[in-house]
Backbone as JSON Lines, residues from 0, in Angstrom:
{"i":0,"aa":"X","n":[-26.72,-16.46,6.31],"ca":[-25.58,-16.83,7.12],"c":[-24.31,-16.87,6.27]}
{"i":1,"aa":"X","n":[-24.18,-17.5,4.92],"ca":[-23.14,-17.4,4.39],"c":[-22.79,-16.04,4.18]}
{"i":2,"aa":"X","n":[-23.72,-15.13,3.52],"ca":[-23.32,-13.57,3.17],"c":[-22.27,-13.41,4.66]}
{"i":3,"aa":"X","n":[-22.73,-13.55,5.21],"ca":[-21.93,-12.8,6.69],"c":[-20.71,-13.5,7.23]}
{"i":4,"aa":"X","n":[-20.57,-14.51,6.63],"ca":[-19.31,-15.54,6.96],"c":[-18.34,-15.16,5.79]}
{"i":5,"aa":"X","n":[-18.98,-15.0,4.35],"ca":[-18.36,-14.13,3.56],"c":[-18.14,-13.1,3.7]}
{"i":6,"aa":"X","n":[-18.57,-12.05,3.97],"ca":[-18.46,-10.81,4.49],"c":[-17.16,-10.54,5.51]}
{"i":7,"aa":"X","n":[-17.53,-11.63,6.45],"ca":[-16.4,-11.24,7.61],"c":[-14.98,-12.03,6.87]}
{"i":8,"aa":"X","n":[-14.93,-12.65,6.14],"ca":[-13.54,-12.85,5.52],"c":[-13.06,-11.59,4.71]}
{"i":9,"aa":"X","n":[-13.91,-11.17,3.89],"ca":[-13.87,-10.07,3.32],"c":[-12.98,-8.81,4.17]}
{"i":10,"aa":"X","n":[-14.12,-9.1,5.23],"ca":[-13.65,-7.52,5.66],"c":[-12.14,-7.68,6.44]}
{"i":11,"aa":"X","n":[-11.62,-8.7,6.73],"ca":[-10.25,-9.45,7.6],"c":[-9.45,-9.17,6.21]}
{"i":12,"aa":"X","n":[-9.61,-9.59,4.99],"ca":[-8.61,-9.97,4.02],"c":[-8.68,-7.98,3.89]}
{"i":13,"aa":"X","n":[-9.43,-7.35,3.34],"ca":[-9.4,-6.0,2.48],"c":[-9.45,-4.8,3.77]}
{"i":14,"aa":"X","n":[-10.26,-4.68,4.55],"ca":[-10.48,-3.56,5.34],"c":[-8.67,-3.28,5.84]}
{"i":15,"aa":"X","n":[-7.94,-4.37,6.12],"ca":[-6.46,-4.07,6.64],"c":[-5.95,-3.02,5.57]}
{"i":16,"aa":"X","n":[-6.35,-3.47,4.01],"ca":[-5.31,-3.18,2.84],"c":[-6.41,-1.85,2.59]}
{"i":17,"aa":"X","n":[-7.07,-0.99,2.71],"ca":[-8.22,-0.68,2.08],"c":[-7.35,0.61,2.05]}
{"i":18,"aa":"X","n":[-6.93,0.9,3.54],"ca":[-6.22,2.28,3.38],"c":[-4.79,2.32,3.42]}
{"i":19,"aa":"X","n":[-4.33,1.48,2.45],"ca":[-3.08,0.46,3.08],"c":[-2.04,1.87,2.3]}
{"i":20,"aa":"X","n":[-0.54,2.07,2.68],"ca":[-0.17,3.5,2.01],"c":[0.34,2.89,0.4]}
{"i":21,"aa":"X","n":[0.65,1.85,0.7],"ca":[1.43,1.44,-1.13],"c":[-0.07,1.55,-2.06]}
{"i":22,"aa":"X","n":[0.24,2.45,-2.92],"ca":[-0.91,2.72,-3.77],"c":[-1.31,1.18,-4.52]}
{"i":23,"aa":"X","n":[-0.74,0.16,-4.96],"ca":[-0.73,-1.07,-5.84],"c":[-2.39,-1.9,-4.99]}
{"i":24,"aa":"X","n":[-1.46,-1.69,-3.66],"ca":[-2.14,-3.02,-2.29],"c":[-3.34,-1.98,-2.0]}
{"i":25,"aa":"X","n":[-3.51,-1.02,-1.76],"ca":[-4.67,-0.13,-1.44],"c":[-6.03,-0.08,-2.76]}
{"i":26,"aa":"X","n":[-4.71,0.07,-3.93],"ca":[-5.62,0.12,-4.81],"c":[-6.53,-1.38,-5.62]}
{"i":27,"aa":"X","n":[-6.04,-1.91,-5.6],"ca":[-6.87,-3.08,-5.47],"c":[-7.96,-3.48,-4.04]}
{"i":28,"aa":"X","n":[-6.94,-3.42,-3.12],"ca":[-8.78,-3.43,-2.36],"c":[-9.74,-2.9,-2.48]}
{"i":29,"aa":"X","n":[-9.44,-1.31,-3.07],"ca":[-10.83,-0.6,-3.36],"c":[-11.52,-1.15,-4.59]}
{"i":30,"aa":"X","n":[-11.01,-1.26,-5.67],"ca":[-11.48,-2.44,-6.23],"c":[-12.26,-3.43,-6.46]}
{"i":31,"aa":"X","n":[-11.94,-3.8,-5.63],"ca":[-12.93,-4.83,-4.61],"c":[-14.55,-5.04,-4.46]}
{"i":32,"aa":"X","n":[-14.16,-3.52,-3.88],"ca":[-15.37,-3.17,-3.77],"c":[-16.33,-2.64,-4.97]}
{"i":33,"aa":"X","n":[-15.93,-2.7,-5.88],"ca":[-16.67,-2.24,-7.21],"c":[-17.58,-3.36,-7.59]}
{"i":34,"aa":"X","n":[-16.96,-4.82,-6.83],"ca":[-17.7,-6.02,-7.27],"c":[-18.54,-6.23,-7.31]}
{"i":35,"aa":"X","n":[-19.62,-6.81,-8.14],"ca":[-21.77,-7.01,-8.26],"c":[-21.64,-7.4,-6.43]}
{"i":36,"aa":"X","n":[-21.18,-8.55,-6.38],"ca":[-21.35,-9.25,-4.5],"c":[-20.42,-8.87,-4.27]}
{"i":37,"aa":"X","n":[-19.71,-8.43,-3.84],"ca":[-19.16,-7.11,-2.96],"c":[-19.7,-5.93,-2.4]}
{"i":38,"aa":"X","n":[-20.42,-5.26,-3.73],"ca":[-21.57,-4.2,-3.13],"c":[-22.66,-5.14,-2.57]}
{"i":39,"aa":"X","n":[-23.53,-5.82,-3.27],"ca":[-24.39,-6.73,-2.4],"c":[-24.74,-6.52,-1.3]}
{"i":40,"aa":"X","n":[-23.08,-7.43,-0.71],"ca":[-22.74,-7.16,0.89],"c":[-22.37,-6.39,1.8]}
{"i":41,"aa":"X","n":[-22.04,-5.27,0.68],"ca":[-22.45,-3.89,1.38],"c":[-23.7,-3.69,1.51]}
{"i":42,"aa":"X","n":[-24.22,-3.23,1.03],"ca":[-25.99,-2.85,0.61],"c":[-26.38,-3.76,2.16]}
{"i":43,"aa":"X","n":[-26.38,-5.27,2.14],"ca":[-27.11,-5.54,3.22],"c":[-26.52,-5.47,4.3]}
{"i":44,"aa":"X","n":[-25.06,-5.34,4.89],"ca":[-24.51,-5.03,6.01],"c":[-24.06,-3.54,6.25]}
{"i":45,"aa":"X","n":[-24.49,-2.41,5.48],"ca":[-24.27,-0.97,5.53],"c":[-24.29,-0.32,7.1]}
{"i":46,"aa":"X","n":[-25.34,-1.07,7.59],"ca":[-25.57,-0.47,9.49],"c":[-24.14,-0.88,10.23]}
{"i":47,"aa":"X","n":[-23.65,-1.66,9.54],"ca":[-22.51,-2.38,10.57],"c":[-21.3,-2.21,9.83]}
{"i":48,"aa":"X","n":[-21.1,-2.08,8.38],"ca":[-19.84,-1.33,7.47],"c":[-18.98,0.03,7.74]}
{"i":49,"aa":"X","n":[-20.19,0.6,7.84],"ca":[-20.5,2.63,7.48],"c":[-19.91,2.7,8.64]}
{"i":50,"aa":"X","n":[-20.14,2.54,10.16],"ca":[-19.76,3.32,10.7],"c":[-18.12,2.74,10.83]}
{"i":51,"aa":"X","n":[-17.82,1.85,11.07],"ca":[-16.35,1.06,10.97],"c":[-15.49,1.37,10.06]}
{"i":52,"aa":"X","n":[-15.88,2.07,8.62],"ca":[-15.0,1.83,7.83],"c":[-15.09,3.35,7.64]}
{"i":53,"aa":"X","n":[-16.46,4.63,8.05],"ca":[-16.43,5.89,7.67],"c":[-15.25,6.83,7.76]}
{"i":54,"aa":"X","n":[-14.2,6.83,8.87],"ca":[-13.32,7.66,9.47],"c":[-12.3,7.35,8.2]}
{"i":55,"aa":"X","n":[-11.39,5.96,7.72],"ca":[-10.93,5.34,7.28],"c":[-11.5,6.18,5.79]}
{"i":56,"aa":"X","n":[-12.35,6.08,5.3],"ca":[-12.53,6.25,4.06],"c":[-12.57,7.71,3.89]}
{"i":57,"aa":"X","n":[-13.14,8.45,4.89],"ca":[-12.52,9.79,4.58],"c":[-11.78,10.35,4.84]}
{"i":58,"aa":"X","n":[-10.69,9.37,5.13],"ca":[-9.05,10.25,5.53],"c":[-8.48,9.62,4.41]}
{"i":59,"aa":"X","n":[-8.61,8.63,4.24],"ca":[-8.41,7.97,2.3],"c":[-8.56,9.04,1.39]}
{"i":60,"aa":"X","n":[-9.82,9.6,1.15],"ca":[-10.34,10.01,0.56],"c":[-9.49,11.86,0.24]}
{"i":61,"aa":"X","n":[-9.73,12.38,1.29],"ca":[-8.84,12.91,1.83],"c":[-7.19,13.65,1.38]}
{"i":62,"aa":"X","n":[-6.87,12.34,2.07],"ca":[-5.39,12.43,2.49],"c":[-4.57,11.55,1.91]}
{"i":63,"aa":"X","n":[-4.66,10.67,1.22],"ca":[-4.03,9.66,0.5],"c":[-2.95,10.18,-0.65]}
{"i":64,"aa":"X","n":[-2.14,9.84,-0.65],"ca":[-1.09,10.81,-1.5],"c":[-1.37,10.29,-3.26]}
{"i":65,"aa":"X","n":[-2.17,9.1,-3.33],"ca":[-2.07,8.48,-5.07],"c":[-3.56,9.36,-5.14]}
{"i":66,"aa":"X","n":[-4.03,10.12,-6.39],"ca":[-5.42,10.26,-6.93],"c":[-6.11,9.35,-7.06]}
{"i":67,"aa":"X","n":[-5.05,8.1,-7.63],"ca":[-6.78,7.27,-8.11],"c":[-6.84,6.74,-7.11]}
{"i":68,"aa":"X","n":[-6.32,6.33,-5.79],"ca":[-6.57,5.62,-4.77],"c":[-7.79,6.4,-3.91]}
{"i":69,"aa":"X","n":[-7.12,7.6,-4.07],"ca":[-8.67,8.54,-3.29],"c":[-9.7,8.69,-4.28]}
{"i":70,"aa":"X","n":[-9.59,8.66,-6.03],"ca":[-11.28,8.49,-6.28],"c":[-11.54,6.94,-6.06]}
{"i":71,"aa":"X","n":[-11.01,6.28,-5.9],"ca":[-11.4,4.91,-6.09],"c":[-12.17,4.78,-4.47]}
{"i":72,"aa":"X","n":[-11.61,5.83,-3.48],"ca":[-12.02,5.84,-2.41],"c":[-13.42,6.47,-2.2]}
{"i":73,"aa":"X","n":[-13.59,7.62,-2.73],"ca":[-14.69,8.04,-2.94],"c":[-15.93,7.32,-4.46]}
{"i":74,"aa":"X","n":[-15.86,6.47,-5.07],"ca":[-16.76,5.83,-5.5],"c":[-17.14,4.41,-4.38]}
{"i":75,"aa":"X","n":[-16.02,3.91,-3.48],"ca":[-16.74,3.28,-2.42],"c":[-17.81,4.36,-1.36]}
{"i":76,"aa":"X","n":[-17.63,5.92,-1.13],"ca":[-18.4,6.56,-0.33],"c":[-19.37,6.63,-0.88]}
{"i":77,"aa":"X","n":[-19.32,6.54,-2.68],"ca":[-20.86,6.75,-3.37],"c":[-21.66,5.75,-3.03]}
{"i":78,"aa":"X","n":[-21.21,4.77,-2.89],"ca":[-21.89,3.27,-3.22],"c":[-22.64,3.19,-1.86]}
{"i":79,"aa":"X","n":[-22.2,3.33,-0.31],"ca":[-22.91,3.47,0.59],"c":[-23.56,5.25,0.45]}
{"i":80,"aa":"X","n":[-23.3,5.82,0.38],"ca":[-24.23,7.52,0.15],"c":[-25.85,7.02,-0.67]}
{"i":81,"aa":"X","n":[-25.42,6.62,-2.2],"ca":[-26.49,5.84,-2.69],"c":[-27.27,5.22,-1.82]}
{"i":82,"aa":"X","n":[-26.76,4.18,-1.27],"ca":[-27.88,3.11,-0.48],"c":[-28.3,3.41,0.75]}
{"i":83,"aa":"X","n":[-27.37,4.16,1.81],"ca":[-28.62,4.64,2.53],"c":[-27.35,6.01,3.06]}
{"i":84,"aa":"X","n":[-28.78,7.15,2.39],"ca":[-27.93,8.57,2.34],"c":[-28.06,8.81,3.87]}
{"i":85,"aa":"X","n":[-29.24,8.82,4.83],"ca":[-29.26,8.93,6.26],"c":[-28.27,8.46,6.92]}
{"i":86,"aa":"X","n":[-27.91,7.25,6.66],"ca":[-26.51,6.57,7.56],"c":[-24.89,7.5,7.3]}
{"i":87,"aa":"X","n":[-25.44,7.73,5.95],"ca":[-23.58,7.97,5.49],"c":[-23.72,9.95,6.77]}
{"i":88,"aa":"X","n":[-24.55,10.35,5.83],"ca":[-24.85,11.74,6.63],"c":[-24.46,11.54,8.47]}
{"i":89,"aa":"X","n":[-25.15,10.77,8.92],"ca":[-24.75,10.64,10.35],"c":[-23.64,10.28,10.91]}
{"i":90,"aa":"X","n":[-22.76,9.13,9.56],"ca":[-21.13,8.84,9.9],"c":[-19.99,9.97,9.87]}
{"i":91,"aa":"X","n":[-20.91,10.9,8.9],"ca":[-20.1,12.09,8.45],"c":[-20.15,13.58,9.58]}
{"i":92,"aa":"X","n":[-21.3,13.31,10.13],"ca":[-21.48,14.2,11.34],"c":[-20.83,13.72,12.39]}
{"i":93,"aa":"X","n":[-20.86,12.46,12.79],"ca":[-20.06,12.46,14.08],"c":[-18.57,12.1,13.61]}
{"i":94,"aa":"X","n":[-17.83,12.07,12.28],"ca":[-16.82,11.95,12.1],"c":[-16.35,13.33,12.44]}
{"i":95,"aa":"X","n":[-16.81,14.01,11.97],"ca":[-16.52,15.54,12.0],"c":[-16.55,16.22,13.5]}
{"i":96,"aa":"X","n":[-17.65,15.45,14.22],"ca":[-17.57,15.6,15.62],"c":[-16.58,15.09,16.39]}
{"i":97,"aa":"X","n":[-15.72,13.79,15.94],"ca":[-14.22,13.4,16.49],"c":[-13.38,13.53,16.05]}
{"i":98,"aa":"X","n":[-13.34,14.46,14.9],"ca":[-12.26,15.7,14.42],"c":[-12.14,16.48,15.07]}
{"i":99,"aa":"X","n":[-13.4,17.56,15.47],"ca":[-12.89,18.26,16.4],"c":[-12.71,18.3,17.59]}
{"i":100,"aa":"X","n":[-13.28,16.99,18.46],"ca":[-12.76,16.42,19.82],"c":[-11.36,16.22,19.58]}
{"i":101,"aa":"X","n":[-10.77,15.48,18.57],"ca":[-9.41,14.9,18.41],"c":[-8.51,16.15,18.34]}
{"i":102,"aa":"X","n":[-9.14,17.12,17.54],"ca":[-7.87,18.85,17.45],"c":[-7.46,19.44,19.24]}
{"i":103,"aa":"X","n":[-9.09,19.37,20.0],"ca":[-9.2,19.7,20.8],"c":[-8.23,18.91,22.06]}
{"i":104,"aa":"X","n":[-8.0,17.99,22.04],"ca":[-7.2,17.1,22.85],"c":[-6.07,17.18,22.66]}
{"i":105,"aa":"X","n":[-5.63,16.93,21.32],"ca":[-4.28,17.54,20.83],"c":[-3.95,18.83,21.25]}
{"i":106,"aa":"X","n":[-4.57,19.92,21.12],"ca":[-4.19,21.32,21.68],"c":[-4.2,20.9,23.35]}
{"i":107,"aa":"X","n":[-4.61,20.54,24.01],"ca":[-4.86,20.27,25.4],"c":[-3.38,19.28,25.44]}
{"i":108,"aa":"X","n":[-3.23,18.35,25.01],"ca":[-1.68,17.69,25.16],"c":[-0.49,18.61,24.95]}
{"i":109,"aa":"X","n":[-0.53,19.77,23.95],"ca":[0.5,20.42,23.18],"c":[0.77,21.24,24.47]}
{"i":110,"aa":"X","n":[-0.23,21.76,25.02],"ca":[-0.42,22.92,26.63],"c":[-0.04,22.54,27.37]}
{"i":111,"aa":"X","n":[-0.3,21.23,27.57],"ca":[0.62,20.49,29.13],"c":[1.94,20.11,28.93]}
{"i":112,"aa":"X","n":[2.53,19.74,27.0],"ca":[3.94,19.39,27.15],"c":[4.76,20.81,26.94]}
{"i":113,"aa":"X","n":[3.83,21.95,26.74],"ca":[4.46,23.45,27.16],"c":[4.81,23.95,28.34]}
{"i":114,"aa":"X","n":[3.41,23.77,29.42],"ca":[3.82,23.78,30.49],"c":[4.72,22.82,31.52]}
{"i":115,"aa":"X","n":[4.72,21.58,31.03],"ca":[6.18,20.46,31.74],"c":[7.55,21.13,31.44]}
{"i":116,"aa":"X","n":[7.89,22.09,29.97],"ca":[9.21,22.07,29.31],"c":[9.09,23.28,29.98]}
{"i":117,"aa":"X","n":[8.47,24.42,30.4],"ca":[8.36,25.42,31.02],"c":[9.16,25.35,32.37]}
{"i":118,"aa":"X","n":[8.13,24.17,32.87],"ca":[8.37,24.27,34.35],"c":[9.96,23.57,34.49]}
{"i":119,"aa":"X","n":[10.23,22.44,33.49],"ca":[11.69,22.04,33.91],"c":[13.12,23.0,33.42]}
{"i":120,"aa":"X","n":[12.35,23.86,32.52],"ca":[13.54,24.81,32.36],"c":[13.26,25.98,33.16]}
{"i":121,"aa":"X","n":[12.53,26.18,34.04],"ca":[12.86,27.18,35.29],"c":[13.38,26.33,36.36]}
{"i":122,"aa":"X","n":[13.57,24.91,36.77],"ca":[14.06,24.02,37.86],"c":[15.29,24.11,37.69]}
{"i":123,"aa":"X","n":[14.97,23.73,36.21],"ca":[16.74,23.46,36.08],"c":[17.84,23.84,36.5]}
{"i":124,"aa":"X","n":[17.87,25.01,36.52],"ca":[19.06,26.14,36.8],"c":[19.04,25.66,38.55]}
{"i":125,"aa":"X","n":[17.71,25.36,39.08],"ca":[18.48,25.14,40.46],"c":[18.59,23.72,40.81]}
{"i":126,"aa":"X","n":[18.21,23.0,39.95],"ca":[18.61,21.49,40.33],"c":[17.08,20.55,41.33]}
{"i":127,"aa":"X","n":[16.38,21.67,41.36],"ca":[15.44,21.7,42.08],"c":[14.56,20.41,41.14]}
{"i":128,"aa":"X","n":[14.11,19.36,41.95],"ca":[12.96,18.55,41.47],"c":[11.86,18.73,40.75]}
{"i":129,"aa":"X","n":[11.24,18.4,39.61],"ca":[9.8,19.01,38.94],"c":[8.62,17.87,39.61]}
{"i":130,"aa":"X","n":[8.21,18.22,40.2],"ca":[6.79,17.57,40.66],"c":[5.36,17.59,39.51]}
{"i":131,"aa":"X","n":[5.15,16.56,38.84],"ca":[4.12,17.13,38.12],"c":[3.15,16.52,38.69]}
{"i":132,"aa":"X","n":[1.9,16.93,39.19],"ca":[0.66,16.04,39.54],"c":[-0.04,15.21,38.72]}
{"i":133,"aa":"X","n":[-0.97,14.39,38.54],"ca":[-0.9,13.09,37.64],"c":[-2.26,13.47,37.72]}
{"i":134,"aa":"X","n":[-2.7,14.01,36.53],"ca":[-4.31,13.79,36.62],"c":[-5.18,13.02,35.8]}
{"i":135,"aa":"X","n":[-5.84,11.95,35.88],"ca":[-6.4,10.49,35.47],"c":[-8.18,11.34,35.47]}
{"i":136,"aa":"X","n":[-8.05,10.87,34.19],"ca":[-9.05,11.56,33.61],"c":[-10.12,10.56,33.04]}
{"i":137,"aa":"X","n":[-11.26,9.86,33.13],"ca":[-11.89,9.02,32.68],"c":[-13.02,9.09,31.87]}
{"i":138,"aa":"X","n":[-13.24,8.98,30.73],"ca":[-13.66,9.21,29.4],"c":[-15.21,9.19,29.88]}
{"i":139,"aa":"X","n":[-15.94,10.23,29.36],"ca":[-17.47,9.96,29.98],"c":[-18.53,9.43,29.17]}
Protein backbone atom coordinates (compact mmCIF):
# COMPACT_ATOMS: atom_id res chain seq x y z
CA UNK A 1 0.00 0.00 0.00
CA UNK A 2 2.64 2.50 0.69
CA UNK A 3 4.60 1.66 -2.74
CA UNK A 4 1.35 2.90 -4.41
CA UNK A 5 0.63 5.95 -2.26
CA UNK A 6 4.27 6.65 -3.10
CA UNK A 7 4.02 5.97 -6.48
CA UNK A 8 0.94 8.08 -7.04
CA UNK A 9 2.76 11.17 -5.55
CA UNK A 10 5.46 10.38 -7.73
CA UNK A 11 3.68 10.15 -10.69
CA UNK A 12 1.52 13.84 -9.80
CA UNK A 13 4.97 15.54 -8.85
CA UNK A 14 7.25 14.08 -12.24
CA UNK A 15 4.88 12.59 -14.99
CA UNK A 16 3.65 16.64 -15.43
CA UNK A 17 7.59 17.63 -15.73
CA UNK A 18 8.73 14.33 -17.49
CA UNK A 19 8.11 15.80 -20.95
CA UNK A 20 8.15 19.20 -19.66
CA UNK A 21 9.90 21.54 -22.87
CA UNK A 22 12.62 23.47 -20.52
CA UNK A 23 15.38 20.95 -20.83
CA UNK A 24 16.66 21.78 -16.79
CA UNK A 25 12.75 20.72 -15.38
CA UNK A 26 12.41 17.74 -17.92
CA UNK A 27 15.72 16.75 -17.32
CA UNK A 28 15.70 16.08 -13.88
CA UNK A 29 12.51 14.25 -13.85
CA UNK A 30 13.99 11.74 -16.04
CA UNK A 31 16.41 11.43 -13.58
CA UNK A 32 14.30 10.40 -11.36
CA UNK A 33 13.73 7.71 -12.71
CA UNK A 34 17.23 6.28 -12.70
CA UNK A 35 16.51 5.91 -8.87
CA UNK A 36 17.14 2.08 -7.03
CA UNK A 37 13.03 2.87 -5.69
CA UNK A 38 12.02 4.66 -8.44
CA UNK A 39 12.68 1.78 -10.81
CA UNK A 40 11.37 -0.56 -8.03
CA UNK A 41 8.12 1.14 -8.55
CA UNK A 42 8.29 0.87 -11.86
CA UNK A 43 9.13 -2.80 -12.11
CA UNK A 44 6.01 -3.45 -9.86
CA UNK A 45 3.46 -0.97 -11.35
CA UNK A 46 4.74 -1.43 -15.21
CA UNK A 47 0.92 -2.81 -16.26
CA UNK A 48 -0.41 0.54 -15.15
CA UNK A 49 2.93 2.99 -15.99
CA UNK A 50 3.68 1.66 -19.71
CA UNK A 51 0.68 2.27 -21.15
CA UNK A 52 0.09 6.01 -19.59
CA UNK A 53 3.36 7.21 -19.93
CA UNK A 54 4.27 5.11 -23.58
CA UNK A 55 2.97 7.87 -26.17
CA UNK A 56 4.73 10.62 -23.89
CA UNK A 57 8.02 8.89 -23.86
CA UNK A 58 8.21 8.30 -27.37
CA UNK A 59 7.48 11.63 -28.60
CA UNK A 60 10.22 12.66 -25.85
CA UNK A 61 12.26 10.41 -27.15
CA UNK A 62 11.64 11.38 -30.45
CA UNK A 63 11.02 14.87 -30.70
CA UNK A 64 12.47 16.68 -27.86
CA UNK A 65 14.75 19.38 -29.07
CA UNK A 66 17.75 18.82 -25.93
CA UNK A 67 19.81 15.21 -26.71
CA UNK A 68 20.33 14.38 -23.36
CA UNK A 69 16.74 14.88 -22.47
CA UNK A 70 15.80 12.31 -25.23
CA UNK A 71 18.63 9.74 -24.15
CA UNK A 72 17.73 10.25 -20.71
CA UNK A 73 14.29 9.47 -22.25
CA UNK A 74 15.15 6.46 -23.81
CA UNK A 75 17.15 4.80 -20.82
CA UNK A 76 13.63 5.26 -18.98
CA UNK A 77 12.17 3.06 -22.29
CA UNK A 78 15.11 0.60 -21.44
CA UNK A 79 14.24 0.19 -17.94
CA UNK A 80 10.51 -0.85 -18.72
CA UNK A 81 11.69 -2.85 -22.33
CA UNK A 82 14.07 -4.78 -19.75
CA UNK A 83 11.32 -5.69 -17.32
CA UNK A 84 8.64 -6.68 -19.28
CA UNK A 85 9.64 -6.68 -23.16
CA UNK A 86 5.82 -8.05 -24.07
CA UNK A 87 4.18 -4.94 -22.52
CA UNK A 88 6.58 -2.29 -23.95
CA UNK A 89 6.16 -4.19 -27.60
CA UNK A 90 2.30 -3.90 -27.29
CA UNK A 91 2.51 -0.03 -26.08
CA UNK A 92 4.61 0.43 -29.10
CA UNK A 93 2.15 -1.29 -31.49
CA UNK A 94 -0.83 0.40 -30.59
CA UNK A 95 1.12 3.68 -30.24
CA UNK A 96 1.94 3.36 -33.75
CA UNK A 97 -1.63 2.32 -34.35
CA UNK A 98 -2.81 6.00 -32.97
CA UNK A 99 -0.26 7.53 -35.10
CA UNK A 100 -1.71 6.47 -37.86
CA UNK A 101 -5.42 6.91 -36.80
CA UNK A 102 -4.23 10.48 -35.61
CA UNK A 103 -2.45 11.31 -39.49
CA UNK A 104 -5.61 9.85 -40.75
CA UNK A 105 -8.06 12.28 -39.00
CA UNK A 106 -5.90 15.08 -39.51
CA UNK A 107 -5.98 14.51 -43.34
CA UNK A 108 -9.85 14.04 -42.96
CA UNK A 109 -10.02 17.61 -40.95
CA UNK A 110 -7.47 19.29 -43.56
CA UNK A 111 -10.38 17.95 -46.51
CA UNK A 112 -13.28 19.39 -44.85
CA UNK A 113 -11.44 22.85 -43.95
CA UNK A 114 -10.63 22.67 -47.95
CA UNK A 115 -13.86 21.98 -48.83
CA UNK A 116 -15.65 24.88 -46.28
CA UNK A 117 -12.85 27.58 -47.85
CA UNK A 118 -13.89 26.17 -51.28
CA UNK A 119 -17.38 26.38 -50.85
CA UNK A 120 -17.28 30.03 -49.17
CA UNK A 121 -15.15 31.37 -51.84
CA UNK A 122 -17.57 30.30 -54.60
CA UNK A 123 -20.68 32.02 -52.26
CA UNK A 124 -18.95 34.76 -51.82
CA UNK A 125 -19.05 36.58 -54.94
CA UNK A 126 -22.85 36.19 -54.61
CA UNK A 127 -23.44 36.94 -51.08
CA UNK A 128 -25.22 33.77 -51.10
CA UNK A 129 -25.33 31.88 -47.53
CA UNK A 130 -22.87 28.68 -46.93
CA UNK A 131 -24.95 25.97 -45.38
CA UNK A 132 -22.63 23.41 -44.00
CA UNK A 133 -24.35 20.19 -42.65
CA UNK A 134 -23.13 19.16 -39.15
CA UNK A 135 -22.12 15.68 -39.05
CA UNK A 136 -21.71 14.19 -35.28
CA UNK A 137 -19.76 11.40 -35.50
CA UNK A 138 -19.45 9.03 -32.38
CA UNK A 139 -16.27 7.26 -31.61
CA UNK A 140 -16.82 3.38 -31.81
Amino acid sequence: MYCLATLDNIKLETLSNLFYHEKIVAERSLFLWNNDHIENLIKQNDKVLLPIIFPLLERNAKCHWNQAVQSLTLNVCEIFSDNNHELFADCLKKFEEDEVKGKEIQLKRESTWKRVEELATTKAASNEPVLIPCIIRHPV
